[in-house]
Residue frames as a rotation matrix with the C-alpha (Angstrom) as fourth column:
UNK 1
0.277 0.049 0.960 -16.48
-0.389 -0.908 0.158 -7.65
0.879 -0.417 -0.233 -43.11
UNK 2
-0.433 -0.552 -0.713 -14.59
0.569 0.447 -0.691 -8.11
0.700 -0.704 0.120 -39.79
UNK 3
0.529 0.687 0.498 -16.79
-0.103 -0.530 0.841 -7.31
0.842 -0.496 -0.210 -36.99
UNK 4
0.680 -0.352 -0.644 -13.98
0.698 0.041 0.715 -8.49
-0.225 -0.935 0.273 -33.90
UNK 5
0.608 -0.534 -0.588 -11.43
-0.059 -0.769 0.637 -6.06
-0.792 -0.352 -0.499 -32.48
UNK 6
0.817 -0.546 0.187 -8.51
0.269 0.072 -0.961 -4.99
0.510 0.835 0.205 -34.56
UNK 7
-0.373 -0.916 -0.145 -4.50
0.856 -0.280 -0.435 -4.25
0.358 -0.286 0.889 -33.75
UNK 8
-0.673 -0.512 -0.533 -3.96
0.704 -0.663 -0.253 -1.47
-0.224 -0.546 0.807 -32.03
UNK 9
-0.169 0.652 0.739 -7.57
0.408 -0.636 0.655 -0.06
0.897 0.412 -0.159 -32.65
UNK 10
-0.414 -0.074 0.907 -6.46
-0.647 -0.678 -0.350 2.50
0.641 -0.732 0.233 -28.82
UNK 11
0.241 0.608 0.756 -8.08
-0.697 -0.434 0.571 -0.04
0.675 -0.665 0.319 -26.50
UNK 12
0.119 -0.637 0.762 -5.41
-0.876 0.294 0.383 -2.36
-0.468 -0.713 -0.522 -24.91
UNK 13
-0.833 -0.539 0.124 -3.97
-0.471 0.808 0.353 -5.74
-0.291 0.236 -0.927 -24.98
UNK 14
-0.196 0.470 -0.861 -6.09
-0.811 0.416 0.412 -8.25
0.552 0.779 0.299 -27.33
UNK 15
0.048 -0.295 -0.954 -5.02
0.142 0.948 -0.286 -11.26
0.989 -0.121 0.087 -24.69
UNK 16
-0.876 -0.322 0.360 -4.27
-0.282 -0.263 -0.922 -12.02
0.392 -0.909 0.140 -21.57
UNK 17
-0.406 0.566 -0.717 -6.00
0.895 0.089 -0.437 -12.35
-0.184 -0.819 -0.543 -18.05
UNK 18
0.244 0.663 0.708 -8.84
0.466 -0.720 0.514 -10.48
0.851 0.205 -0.484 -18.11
UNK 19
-0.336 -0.467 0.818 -8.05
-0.241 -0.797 -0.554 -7.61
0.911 -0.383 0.155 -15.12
UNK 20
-0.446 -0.259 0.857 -8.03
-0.891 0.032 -0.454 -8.75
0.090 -0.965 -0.246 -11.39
UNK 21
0.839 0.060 -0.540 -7.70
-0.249 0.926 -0.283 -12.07
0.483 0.372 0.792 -12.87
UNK 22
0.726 -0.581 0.367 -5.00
-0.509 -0.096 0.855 -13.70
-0.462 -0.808 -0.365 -10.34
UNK 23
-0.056 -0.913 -0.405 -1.68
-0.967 0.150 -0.205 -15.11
0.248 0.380 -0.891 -11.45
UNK 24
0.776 0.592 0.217 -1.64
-0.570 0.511 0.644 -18.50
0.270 -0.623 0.734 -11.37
UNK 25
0.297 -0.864 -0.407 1.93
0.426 0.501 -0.753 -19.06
0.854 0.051 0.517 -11.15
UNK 26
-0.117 0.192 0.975 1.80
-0.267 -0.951 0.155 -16.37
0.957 -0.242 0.162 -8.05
UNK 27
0.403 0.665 0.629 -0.83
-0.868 0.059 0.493 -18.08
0.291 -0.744 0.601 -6.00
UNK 28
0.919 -0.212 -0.333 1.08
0.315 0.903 0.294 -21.47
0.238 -0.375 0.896 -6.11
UNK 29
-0.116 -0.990 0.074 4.33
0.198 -0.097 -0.976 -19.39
0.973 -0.099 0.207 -5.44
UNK 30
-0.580 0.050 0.813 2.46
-0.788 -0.290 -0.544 -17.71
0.209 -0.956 0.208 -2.02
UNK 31
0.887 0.458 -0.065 0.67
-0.358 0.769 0.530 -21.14
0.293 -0.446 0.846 -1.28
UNK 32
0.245 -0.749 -0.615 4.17
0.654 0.596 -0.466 -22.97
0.716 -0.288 0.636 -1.35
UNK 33
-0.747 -0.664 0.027 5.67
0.106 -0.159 -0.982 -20.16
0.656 -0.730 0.189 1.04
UNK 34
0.095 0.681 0.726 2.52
-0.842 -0.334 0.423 -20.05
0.531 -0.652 0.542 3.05
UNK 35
0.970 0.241 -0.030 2.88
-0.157 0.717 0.679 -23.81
0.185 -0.654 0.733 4.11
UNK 36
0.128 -0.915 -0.384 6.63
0.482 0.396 -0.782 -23.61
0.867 -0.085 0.492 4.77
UNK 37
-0.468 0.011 0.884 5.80
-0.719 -0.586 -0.373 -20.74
0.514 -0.810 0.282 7.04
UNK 38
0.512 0.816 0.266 2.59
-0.755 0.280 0.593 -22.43
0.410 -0.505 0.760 8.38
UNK 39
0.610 -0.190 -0.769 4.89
0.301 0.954 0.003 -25.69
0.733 -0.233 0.639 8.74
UNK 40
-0.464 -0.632 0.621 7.52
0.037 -0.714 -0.699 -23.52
0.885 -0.301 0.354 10.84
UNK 41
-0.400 0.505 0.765 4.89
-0.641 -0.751 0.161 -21.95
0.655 -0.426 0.624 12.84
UNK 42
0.424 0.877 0.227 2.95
-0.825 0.271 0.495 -24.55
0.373 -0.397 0.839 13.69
UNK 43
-0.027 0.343 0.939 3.54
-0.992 0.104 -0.066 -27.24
-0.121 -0.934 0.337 16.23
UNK 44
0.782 0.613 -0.110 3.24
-0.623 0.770 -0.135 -31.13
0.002 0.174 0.985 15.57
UNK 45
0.337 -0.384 0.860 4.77
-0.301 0.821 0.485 -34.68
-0.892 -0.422 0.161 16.26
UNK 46
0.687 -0.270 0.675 5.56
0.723 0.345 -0.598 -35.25
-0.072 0.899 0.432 11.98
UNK 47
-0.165 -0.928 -0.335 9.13
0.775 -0.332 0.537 -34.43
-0.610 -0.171 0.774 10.91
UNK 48
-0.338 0.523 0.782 9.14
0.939 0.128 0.320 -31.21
0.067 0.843 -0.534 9.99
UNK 49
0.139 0.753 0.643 6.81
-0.051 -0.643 0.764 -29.71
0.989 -0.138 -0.051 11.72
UNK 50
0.158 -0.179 -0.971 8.60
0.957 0.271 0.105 -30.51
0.245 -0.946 0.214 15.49
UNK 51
-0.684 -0.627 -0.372 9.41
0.725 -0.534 -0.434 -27.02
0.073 -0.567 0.820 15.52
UNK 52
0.198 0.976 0.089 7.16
0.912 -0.216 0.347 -24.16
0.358 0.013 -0.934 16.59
UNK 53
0.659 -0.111 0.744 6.68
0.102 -0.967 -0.235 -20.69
0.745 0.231 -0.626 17.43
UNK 54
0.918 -0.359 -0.169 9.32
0.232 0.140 0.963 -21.08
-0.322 -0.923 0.212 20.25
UNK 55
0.008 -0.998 0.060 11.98
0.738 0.046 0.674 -21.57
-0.675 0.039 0.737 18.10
UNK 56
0.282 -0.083 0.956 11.20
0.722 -0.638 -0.269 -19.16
0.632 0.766 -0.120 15.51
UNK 57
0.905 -0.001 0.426 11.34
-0.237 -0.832 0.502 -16.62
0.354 -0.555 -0.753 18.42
UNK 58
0.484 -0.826 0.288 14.78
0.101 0.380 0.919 -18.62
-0.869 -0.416 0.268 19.49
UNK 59
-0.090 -0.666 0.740 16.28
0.981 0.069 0.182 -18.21
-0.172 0.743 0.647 15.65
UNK 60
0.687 0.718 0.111 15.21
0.674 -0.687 0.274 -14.42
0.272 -0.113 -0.955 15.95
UNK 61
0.974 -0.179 -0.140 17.17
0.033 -0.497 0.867 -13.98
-0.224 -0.849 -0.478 18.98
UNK 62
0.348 -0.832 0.431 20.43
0.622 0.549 0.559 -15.76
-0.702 0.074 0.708 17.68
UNK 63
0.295 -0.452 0.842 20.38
0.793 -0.376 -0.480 -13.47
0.533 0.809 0.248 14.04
UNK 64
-0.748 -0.663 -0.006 22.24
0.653 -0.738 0.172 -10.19
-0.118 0.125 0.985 14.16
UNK 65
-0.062 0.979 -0.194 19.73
0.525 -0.133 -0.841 -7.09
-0.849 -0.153 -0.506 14.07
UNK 66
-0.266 0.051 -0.963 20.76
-0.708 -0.688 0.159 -6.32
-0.654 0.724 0.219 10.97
UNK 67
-0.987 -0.055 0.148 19.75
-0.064 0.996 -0.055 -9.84
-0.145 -0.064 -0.987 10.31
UNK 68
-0.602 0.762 -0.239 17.00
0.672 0.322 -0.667 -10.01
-0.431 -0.562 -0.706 11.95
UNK 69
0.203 0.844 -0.497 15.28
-0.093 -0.489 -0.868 -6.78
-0.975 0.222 -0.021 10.32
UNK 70
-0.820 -0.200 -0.536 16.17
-0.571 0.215 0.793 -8.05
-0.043 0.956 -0.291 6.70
UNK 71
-0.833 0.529 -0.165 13.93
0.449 0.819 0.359 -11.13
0.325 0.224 -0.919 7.51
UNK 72
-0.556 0.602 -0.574 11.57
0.609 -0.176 -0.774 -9.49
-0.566 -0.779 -0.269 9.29
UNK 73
-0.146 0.290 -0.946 11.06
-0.643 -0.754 -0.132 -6.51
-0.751 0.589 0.297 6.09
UNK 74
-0.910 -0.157 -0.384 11.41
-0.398 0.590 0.702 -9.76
0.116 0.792 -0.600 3.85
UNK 75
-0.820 0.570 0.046 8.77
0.571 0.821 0.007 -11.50
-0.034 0.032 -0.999 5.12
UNK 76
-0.355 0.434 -0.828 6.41
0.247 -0.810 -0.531 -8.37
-0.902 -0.393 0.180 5.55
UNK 77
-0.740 -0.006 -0.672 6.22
-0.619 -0.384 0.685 -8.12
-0.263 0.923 0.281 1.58
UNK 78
-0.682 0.562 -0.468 3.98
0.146 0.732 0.665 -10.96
0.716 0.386 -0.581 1.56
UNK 79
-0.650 0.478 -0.590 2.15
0.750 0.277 -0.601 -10.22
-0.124 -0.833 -0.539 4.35
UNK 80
0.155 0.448 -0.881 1.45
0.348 -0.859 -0.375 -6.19
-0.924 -0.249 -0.289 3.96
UNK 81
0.694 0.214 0.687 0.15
0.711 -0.055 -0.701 -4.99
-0.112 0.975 -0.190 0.64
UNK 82
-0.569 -0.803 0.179 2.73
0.822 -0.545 0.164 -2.52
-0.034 0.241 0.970 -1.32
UNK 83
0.214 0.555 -0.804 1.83
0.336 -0.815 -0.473 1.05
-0.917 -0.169 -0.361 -1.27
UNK 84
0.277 0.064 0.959 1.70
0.959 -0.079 -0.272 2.27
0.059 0.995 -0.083 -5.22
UNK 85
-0.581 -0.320 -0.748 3.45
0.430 -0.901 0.052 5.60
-0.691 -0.291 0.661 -5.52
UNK 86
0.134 0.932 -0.338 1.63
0.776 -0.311 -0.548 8.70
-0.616 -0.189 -0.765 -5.66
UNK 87
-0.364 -0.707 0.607 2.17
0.822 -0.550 -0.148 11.63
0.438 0.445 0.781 -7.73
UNK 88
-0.963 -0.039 -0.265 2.27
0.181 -0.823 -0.538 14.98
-0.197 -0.567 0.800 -6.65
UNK 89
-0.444 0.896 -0.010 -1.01
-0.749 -0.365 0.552 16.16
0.491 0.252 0.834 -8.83
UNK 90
0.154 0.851 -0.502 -3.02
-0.011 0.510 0.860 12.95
0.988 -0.127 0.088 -7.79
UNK 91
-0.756 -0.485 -0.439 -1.53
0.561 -0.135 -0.817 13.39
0.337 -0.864 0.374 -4.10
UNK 92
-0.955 0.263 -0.141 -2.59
-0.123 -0.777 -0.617 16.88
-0.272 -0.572 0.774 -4.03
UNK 93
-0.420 0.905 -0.067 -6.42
-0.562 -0.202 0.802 15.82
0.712 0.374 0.593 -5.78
UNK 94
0.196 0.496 -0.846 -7.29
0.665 0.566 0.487 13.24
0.720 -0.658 -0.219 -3.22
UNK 95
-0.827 -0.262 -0.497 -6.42
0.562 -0.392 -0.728 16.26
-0.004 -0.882 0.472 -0.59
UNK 96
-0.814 0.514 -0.270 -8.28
-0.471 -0.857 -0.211 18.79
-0.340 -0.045 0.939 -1.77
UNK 97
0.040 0.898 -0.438 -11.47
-0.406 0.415 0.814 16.21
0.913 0.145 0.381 -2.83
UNK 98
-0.269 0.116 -0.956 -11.12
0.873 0.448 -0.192 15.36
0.407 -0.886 -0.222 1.35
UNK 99
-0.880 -0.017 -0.475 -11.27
0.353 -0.693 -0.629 18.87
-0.319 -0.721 0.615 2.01
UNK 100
-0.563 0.821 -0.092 -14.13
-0.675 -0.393 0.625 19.87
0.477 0.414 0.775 0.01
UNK 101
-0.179 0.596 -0.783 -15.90
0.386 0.775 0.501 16.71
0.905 -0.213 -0.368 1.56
UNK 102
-0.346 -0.105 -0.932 -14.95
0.937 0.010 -0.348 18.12
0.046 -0.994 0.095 4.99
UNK 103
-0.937 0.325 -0.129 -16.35
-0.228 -0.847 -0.481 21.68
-0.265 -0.421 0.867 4.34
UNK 104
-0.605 0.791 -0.092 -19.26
-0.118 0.026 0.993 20.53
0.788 0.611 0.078 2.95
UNK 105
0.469 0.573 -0.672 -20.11
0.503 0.453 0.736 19.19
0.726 -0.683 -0.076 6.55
UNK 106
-0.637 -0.746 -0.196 -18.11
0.663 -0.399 -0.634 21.66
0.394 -0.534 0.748 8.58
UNK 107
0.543 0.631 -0.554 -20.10
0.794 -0.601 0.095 24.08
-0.273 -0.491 -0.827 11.19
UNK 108
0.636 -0.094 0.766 -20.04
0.588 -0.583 -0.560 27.51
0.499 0.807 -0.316 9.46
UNK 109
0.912 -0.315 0.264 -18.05
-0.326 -0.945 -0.004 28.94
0.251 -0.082 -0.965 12.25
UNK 110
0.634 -0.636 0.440 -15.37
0.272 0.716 0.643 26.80
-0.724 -0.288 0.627 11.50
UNK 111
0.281 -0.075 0.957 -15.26
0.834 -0.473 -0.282 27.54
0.474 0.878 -0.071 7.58
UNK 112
0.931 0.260 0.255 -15.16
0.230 -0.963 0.144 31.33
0.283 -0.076 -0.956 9.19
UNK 113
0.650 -0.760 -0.020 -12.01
-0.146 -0.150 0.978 30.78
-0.746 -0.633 -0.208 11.33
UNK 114
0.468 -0.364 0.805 -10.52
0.709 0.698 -0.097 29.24
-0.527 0.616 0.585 8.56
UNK 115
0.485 0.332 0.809 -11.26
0.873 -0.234 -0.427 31.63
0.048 0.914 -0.404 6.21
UNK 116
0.985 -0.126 0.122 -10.18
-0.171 -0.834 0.525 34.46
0.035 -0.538 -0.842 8.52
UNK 117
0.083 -0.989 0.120 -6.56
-0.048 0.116 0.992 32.87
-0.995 -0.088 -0.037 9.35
UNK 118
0.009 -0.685 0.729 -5.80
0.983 0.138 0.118 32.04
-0.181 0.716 0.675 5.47
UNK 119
0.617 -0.094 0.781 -6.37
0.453 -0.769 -0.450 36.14
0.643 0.632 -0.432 4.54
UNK 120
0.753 -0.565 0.338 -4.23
-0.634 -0.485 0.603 37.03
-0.176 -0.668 -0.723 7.62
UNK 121
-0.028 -0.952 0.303 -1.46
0.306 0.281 0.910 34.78
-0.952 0.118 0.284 6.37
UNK 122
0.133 -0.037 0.990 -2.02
0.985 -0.109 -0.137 36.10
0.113 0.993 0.021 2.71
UNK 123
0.803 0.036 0.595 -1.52
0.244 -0.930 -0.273 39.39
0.544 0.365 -0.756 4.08
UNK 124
0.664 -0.747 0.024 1.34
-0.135 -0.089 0.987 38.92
-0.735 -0.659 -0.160 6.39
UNK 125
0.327 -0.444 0.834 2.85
0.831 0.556 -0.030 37.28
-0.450 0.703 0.550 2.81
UNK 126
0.573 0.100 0.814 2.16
0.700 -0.576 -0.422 40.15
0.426 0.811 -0.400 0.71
UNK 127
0.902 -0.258 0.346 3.82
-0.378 -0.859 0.345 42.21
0.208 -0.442 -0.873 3.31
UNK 128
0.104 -0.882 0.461 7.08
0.248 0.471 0.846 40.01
-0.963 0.027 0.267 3.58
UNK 129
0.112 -0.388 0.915 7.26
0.948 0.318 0.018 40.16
-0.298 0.865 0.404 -0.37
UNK 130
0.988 0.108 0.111 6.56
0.145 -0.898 -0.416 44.17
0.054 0.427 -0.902 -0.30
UNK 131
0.641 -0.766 0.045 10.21
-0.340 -0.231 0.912 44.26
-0.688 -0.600 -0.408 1.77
């Protein structure tokens, strides 16, 4: 009797990094460009490292600004997480689970105004579609 997982018995890969398990080809790909930056950036008397944030700001000035915002959006990818597109349905659920949060704690004569302006635009509607 076989008591471990089987093929394709609906619950995912068999292998692998377990989940928000890091790459470890990755982390030595953003270590190496972290210390070319850092070497760049940073000051110091070993070859190398003679150049500092002066001149980056002085190889800046020199590119083209269509240049200049290539590197500038290039280097940003490593810096500022991506943003995961959204669909529409999960879009519109994380609205409407913010609004329910927000009436739940809204002062009732807020909810009231509300409530009042959406049937005066739901009847101004119905009266545009009567025409």
């Amino acid at each position: 009797m076989n008591k471990g997982r089987q093929k394709n018995d609906g619950r995912g890969r068999m292998g692998g990094r377990a989940k928000g398990t890091p790459n470890k080809t990755t982390g030595a790909v953003k270590a190496a460009i972290a210390g070319i930056v850092d070497a760049y950036l940073t000051p110091g008397d070993s070859p190398g490292l003679e150049r500092g944030r002066h001149t980056l700001a002085a190889d800046l000035e020199m590119m083209q600004p269509n240049e200049r915002a290539k590197l500038i959006t290039g280097l940003a990818s490593y810096i500022i997480p991506k943003q995961q597109a959204m669909s529409i349905e999960d879009q519109t659920r994380v609205e409407a689970d913010a609004l329910v949060a927000w009436l739940e704690t809204a002062p009732d004569d807020a909810i009231n105004a509300i409530a009042e302006k959406v049937l005066e635009l739901q009847q101004r509607n119905s009266k545009t579609n009567d025409l």
